[in-house]
N, C-alpha and C positions, 0 to 999 in steps of 0.2 A: 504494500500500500504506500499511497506516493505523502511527502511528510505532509501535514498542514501549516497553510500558511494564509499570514492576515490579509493581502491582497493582494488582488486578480485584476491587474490592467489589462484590458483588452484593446486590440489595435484593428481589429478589422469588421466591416460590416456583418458578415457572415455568422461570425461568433455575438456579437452581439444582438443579431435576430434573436439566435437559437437562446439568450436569455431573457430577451423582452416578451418574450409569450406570457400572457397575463398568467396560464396555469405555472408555469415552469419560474416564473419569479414568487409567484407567491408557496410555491414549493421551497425553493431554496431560502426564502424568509423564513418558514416555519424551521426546516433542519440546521437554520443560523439562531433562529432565535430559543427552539425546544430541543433542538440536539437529536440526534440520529434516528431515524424511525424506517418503519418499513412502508410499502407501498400501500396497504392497507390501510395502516393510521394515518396515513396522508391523505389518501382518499376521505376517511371518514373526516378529518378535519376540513377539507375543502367541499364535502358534501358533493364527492365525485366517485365515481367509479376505480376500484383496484388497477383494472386494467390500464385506462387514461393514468393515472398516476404513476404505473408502473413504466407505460413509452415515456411519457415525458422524463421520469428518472434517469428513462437511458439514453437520450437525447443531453439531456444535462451532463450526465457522465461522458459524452462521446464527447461535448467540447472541454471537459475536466473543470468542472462547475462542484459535479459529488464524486464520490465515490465508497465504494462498499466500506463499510464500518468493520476496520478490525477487530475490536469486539461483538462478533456473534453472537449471541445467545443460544442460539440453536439453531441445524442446517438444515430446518424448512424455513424460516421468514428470513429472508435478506434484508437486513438493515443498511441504510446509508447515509453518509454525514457531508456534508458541504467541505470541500476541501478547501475554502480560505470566507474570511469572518465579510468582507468586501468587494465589491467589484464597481471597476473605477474605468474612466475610459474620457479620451478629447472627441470633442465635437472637429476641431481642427485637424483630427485625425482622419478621421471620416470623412475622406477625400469624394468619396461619391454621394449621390444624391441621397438614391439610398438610407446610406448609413448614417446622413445628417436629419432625414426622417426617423432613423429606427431613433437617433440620439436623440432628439427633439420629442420626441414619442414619452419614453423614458423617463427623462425631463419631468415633461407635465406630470406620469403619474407618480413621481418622487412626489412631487410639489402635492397634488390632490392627496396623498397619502398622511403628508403631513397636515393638513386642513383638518382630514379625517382623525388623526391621533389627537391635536388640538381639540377637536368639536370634542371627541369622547373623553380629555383629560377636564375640560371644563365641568361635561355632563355629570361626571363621578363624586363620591362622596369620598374626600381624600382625607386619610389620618392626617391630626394639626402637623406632626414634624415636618410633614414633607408641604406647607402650604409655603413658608416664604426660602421654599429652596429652588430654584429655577424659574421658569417660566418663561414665555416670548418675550424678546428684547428689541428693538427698533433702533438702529444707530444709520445718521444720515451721513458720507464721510465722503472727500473731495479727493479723490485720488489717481495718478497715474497706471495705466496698466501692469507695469512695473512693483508698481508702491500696492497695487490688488493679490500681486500672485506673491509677494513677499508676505502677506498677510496672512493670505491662503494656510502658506506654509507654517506661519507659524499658531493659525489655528489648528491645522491637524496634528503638529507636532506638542501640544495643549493635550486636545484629545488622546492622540496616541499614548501619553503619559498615562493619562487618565484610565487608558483599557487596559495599559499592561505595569502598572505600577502606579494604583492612586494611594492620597495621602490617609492615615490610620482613620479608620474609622471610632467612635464616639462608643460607648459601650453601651448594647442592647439598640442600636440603632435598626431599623427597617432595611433591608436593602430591594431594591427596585432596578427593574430595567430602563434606560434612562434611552428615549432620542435628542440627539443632537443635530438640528437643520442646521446648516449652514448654505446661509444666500448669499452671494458676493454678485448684485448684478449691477449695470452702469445704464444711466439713464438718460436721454439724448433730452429729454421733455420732465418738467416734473414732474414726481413719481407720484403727488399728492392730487 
């Protein structure tokens, strides 16, 4: 089994089709965010069929997206686990038309997805600890393209700390799975 690893830049149309399929990403969400399952329990989470689950698996695996979970349980359900925690990829990359739709595609349902975790973090009845820790932030900022992607970096290198060495936690505290949007867009018109 091939190691895991936190991310999956992709550089060409073609692979990134094969993970924009609305079943096959929210497939790989589930095995990124619940950890290695079989075809079955995916199905029944997405309220789909074994079989559909189980092509899409292997469609996913053929661009190396999952792969068979070395911990087996047992050699009738093949379990499978996402082989890296991200997948990343340039629009500028995506030299064809194409792949500057599959990327713009993409895009928006990042974007609608986080609307959707937003609307359902508001809806919820959240324990007090967790009410003045987070939430959306809105910063308006004048910058060169340069002075954007120096930013970039050192917000994922923020985060990256944060996934693989945050600071001590407080004792008895909640832990939660936390999203992170991050928008870096520029605006030719005002955004208001």
């Amino acid at each position: 089994m091939a190691e895991r690893h936190f991310e999956r830049n992709v550089h060409d149309a073609e692979t990134l089709r094969a993970v924009a399929h609305p079943t096959r990403s929210k497939i790989l969400g589930l095995l990124r965010y619940e950890g290695p399952a079989t075809a079955s329990e995916l199905a029944r989470r997405l309220d789909d069929s074994s079989g559909s689950a189980s092509y899409h698996l292997r469609q996913l695996a053929r661009y190396g997206f999952v792969e068979e979970d070395p911990d087996q349980p047992n050699k009738r359900d093949k379990r499978w686990r996402a082989t890296y925690s991200i997948t990343t990829w340039s629009r500028a990359e995506m030299s064809s038309p194409e792949g500057r739709e599959i990327s713009d595609a993409l895009q928006r349902r990042q974007m609608l997805r986080a609307v959707d975790h937003f609307q359902r973090w508001m809806a919820q009845e959240r324990d007090p600890r967790w009410e003045d820790s987070g939430g959306p932030s809105d910063f308006m900022l004048r910058l060169t393209p340069s002075q954007v992607a120096a930013l970039d970096d050192e917000l994922m290198a923020v985060l990256d700390r944060y996934r693989t060495d945050p600071p001590p936690a407080e004792p008895d505290e909640p832990v939660a799975h936390i999203s992170a949007y991050v928008q870096l867009l520029n605006f030719e018109q005002s955004p208001i």
